[in-house]
N, C-alpha and C positions, 0 to 999 in steps of 0.2 A: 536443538534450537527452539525460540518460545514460539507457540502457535499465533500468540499475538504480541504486536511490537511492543507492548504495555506490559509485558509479563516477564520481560528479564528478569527485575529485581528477584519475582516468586521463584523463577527457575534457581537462579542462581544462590538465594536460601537452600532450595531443595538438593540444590549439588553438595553442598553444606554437612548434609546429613553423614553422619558416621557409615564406615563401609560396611560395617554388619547389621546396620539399622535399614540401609539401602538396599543389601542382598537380601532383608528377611519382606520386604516388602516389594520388592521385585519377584521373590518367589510367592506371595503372597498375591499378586494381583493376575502373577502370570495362572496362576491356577486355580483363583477366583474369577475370570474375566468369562471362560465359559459357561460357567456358571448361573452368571445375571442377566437380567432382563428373561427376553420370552424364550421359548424352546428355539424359536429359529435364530437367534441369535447366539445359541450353544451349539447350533448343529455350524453355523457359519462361523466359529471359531475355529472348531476341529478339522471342517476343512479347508481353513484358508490361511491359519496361523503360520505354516510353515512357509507360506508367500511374502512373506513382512519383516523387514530387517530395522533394525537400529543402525541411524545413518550420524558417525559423527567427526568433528571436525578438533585434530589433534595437534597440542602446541609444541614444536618439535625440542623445541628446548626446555622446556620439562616433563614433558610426556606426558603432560595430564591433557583430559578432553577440555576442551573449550565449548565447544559447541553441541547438543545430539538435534537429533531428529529422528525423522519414519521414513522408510523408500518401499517400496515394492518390486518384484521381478515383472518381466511385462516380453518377454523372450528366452527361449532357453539357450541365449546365445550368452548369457551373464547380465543382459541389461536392466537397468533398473533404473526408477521416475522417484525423486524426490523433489524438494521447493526450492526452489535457487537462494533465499536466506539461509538453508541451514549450510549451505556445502561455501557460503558469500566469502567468509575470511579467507579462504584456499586460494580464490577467483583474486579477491585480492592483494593478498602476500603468497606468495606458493613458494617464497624461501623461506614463512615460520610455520606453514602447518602443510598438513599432510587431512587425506578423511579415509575412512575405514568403515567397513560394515561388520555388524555383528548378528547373525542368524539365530533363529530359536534353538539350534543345538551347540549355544555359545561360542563359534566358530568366529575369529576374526579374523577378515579377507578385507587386502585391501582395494580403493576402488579408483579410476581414473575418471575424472570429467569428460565425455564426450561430447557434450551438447550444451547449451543455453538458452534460455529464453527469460529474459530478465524481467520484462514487461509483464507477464501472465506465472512471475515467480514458480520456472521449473526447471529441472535438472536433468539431464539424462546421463547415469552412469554407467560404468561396465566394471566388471571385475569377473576373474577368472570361472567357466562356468564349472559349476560343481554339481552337476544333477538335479538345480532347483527348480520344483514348480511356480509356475509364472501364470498370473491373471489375462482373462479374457477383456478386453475392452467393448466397454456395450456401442450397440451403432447407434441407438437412439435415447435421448431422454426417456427416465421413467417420465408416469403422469402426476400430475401434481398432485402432493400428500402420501406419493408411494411410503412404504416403509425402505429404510435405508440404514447399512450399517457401517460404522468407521471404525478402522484401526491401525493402531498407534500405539507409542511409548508415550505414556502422558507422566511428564514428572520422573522420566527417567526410572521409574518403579515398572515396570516390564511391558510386556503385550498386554495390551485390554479390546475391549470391544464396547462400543456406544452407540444405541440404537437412536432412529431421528426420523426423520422426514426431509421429502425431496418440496422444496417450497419456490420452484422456479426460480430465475436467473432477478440477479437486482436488476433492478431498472433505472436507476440512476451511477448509469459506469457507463465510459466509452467500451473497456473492454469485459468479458462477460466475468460475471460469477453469479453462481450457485447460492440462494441462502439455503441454508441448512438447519432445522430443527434438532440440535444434539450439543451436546456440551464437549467440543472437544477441551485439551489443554495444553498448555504448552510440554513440549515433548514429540506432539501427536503430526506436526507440522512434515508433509510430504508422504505423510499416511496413505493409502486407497479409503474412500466410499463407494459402497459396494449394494448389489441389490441381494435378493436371495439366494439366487443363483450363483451370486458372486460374480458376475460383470460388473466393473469398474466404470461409475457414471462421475466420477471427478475424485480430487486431491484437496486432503485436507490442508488450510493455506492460514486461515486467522480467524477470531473470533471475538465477541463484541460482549460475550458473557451472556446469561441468564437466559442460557439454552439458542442463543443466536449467532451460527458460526457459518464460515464461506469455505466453498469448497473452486476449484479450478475446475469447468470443464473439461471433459475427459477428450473431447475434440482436439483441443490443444496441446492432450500429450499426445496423439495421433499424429499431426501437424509436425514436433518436434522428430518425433519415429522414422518420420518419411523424409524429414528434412537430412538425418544421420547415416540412411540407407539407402541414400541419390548416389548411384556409381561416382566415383571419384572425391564424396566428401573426405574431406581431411578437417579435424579441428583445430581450429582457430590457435595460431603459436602463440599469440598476447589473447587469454578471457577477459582480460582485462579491458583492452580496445574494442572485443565484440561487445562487450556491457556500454560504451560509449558507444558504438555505429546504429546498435539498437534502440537508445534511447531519442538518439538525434534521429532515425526512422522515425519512433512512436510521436515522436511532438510533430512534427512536417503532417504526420496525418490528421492530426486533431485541430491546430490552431487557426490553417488555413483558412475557415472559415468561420471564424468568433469575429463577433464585432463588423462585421458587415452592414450593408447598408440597410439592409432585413430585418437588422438583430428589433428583439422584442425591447420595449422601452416601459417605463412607468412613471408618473408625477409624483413627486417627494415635495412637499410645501409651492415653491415658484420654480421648482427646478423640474426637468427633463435629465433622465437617466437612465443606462442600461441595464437590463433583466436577464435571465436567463438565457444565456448566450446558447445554448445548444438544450437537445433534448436531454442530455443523460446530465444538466445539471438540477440540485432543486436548491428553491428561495425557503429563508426562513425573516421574519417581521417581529418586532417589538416595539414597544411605546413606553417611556417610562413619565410615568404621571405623579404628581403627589403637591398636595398642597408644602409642603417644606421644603418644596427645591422650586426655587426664581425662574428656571427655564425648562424647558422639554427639548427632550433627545427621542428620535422617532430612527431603528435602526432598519434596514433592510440588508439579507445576505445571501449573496447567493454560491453553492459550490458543488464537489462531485462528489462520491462515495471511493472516489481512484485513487491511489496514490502506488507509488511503486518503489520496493524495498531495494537500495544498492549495497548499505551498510548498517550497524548496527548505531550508528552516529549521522547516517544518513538518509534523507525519501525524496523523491523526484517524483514529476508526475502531477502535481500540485496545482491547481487552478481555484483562486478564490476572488471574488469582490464584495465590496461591503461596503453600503453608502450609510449616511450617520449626519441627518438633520439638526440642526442644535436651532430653536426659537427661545423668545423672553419676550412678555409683555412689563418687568419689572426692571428689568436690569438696564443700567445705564452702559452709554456702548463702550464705553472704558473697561466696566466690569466682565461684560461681554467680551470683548474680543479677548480678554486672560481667558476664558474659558473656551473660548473658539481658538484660540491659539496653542492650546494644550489638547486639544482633540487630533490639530494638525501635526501635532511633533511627535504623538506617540508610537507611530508604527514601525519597527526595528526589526530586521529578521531573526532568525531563532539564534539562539549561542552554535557556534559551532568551531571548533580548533582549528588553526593555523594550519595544520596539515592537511586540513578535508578542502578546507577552500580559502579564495585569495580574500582581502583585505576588499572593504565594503568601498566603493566610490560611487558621487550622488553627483549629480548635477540640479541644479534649480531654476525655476526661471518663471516669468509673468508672460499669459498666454491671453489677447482679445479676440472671444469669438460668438457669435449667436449673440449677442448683448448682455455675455458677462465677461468679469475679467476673474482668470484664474492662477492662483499660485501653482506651481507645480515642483515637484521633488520625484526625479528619480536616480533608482538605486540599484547598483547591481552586484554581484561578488561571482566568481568565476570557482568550476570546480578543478580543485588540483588535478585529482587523477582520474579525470575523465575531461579532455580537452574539449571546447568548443563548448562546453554544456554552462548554464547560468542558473541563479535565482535569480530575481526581478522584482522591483515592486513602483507603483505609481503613483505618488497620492497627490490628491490635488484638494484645493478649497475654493470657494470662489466667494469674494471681494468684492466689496463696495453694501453692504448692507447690513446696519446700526442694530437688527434684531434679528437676525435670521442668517443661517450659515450651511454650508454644504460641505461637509468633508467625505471623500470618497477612493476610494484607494481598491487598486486592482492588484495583485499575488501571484508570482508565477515562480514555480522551481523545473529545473530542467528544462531549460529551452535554451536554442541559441542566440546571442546579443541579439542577431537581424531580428530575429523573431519575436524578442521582449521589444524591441524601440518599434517592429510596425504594429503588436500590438497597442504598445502603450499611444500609439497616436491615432487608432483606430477608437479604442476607449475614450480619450480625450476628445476627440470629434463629435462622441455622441453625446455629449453632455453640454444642454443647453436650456433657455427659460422655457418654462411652459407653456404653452400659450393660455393667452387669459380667457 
């Protein structure tokens, strides 16, 4: 599976590759990978390599892989931690595919879903134990700048090892991650990073490139551990339903308190409007100036670094707003409102097929409040296979002014109706003139 959601296409070139072009550079990296970088990074090959399995996900009706990824052993009872994207297709068809692991002594075993956590993208599997050593899990954070090692099947070309650093948790996410100094790639996703010792301080999960990638706190595979090992657990008959209970969990936690009477505000031309609705979001600002454009567009954005993988065609998890000033000192209001009118039409959700979600329905309507009047459009489309869960989106403009215009629109994926209509009236509540 890709380590980032961006990297299908490359993975899937790379599946491409002829099968003796594949095996001479799977043999090639596999016994290259000790090799590179510094000595401790060859001594933590030799002894962690045999810890690390290729996790991948098989189309039953032609037998070919669909999907790989990384897992690690993490008990010598068979368990093993990979990223809940790469095992996602099983979770959701488990009449076309099957997943399997394949060991450093090419051994293929196959392996059963035990666990989920779809919000913090992890897996917990089992599969028969066969005498594997299994990683220690660290209790605490390295310090920040530790050295730090990952490994993975990058590119389906074999075990490697990719030395980095530990760069503390982002800070714009409700829930945590790891930035990571290392390059992983796709392949590598469900990997361990690992310190010297080889304690496990997170899961490799996605990455942004140019040496900037996320790992999963290792807390959380902990969390998961104990969650599997509660006397009487039994897993979930539909994974499918728990990826829906979890999700309708994760929103109930976060949205509760967006758009409050609290919320932080900012002045946009004569307008009053919402900022930064919580701490783990950040604003970004532009102005586009130029003498050969009639008017000015002054943007503000604000959003999170979260989002959360269901499918390969889908992400949830999604909180965005973005207001969008339009003035003219030149333009006549005729000309002006074609242009102010074309700001308001264009926000559409992303393409997505008939089978992932239902058919878009909007309502519209003219809203008087604070001393302006506002158009409003909203919009919703339901997920198939995951009941109760929505995208969302709100846009508004507000009306009655021959040079100057407000268009603003709030984004919401995975959340349920109740929750997209009290946001969207909480949003629209806080938008009002500024005082002079």
């Amino acid at each position: 599976m890709t380590c980032s959601p961006r990297g299908k296409d490359s993975f899937q070139r790379a599946l491409r590759l002829s099968g003796a072009l594949a095996l001479f550079f799977g043999w090639l990296a596999a016994g290259l990978a000790a090799q590179a970088g510094s000595p401790d990074a060859a001594a933590v090959y030799r002894r962690l390599a045999s810890r690390v399995v290729k996790v991948q996900c098989i189309e039953t009706s032609s037998g070919a892989k669909a999907t790989i990824g990384s897992g690690f052993f993490v008990s010598p009872r068979g368990h093993l931690i990979t990223n809940y994207h790469v095992i996602s297709d099983l979770v959701a068809r488990p009449d076309r595919y099957r997943a399997e692991l394949i060991d450093l002594r090419d051994r293929v075993r196959p392996v059963r879903i035990l666990a989920i956590d779809v919000v913090h993208d992890l897996a917990l599997l089992r599969t028969e134990p066969g005498g594997d050593p299994w990683f220690a899990l660290a209790p605490a954070a390295p310090d920040r700048g530790a050295r730090l090692f990952s490994l993975g099947h990058p590119l389906d070309l074999g075990l490697s090892i990719v030395e980095g650093t530990f760069n503390g948790l982002l800070e714009h996410t409700l829930y945590p991650r790891i930035h990571f100094t290392g390059s992983l790639n796709p392949g590598m996703s469900g990997g361990p990073t690992v310190m010297a010792g080889g304690e496990v301080v997170g899961v490799n999960v996605s990455t942004a490139g140019e040496q900037v990638s996320f790992l999963v706190p290792v807390d959380r595979v902990m969390a998961l551990l104990r969650l599997a090992s509660q006397p009487g657990y039994q897993r979930p008959d539909s994974l499918l339903q728990a990826v829906d209970q979890q999700l309708l969990q994760y929103q109930e936690s976060y949205l509760a308190a967006l758009f409050t009477d609290s919320a932080e505000t900012i002045t946009l031309g004569g307008f009053r409007v919402p900022t930064r609705p919580a701490p783990f979001f950040k604003c970004w600002g532009d102005a586009t100036h130029g003498a050969s454009l009639p008017y000015q567009l002054v943007r503000h954005q604000c959003s999170t670094d979260d989002y959360i993988f269901i499918s390969e065609d889908q992400w949830s998890g999604v909180l965005e707003l973005t207001h969008t000033l339009l003035s003219t000192r030149e333009l006549g209001p005729l000309r002006f409102y074609a242009i102010y009118s074309g700001q308001f039409s264009g926000h559409e959700f992303a393409a997505l097929s008939d089978e992932v979600v239902t058919s878009t329905r909007c309502k519209v309507g003219n809203v008087r409040q604070q001393g302006l009047v506002l158009k409003t459009v909203f919009c919703t489309r339901g997920y198939r296979r995951l009941p109760g869960l929505y995208d969302a989106f709100l846009r508004v403009a507000a009306l009655g002014t021959p040079d100057t215009g407000l268009v603003t629109t709030l984004t919401l994926s995975g959340v349920t109706f109740a929750n997209a209509r009290r946001l969207a009236e909480r949003y629209l509540a806080s938008i009002a003139r500024a005082a002079p």
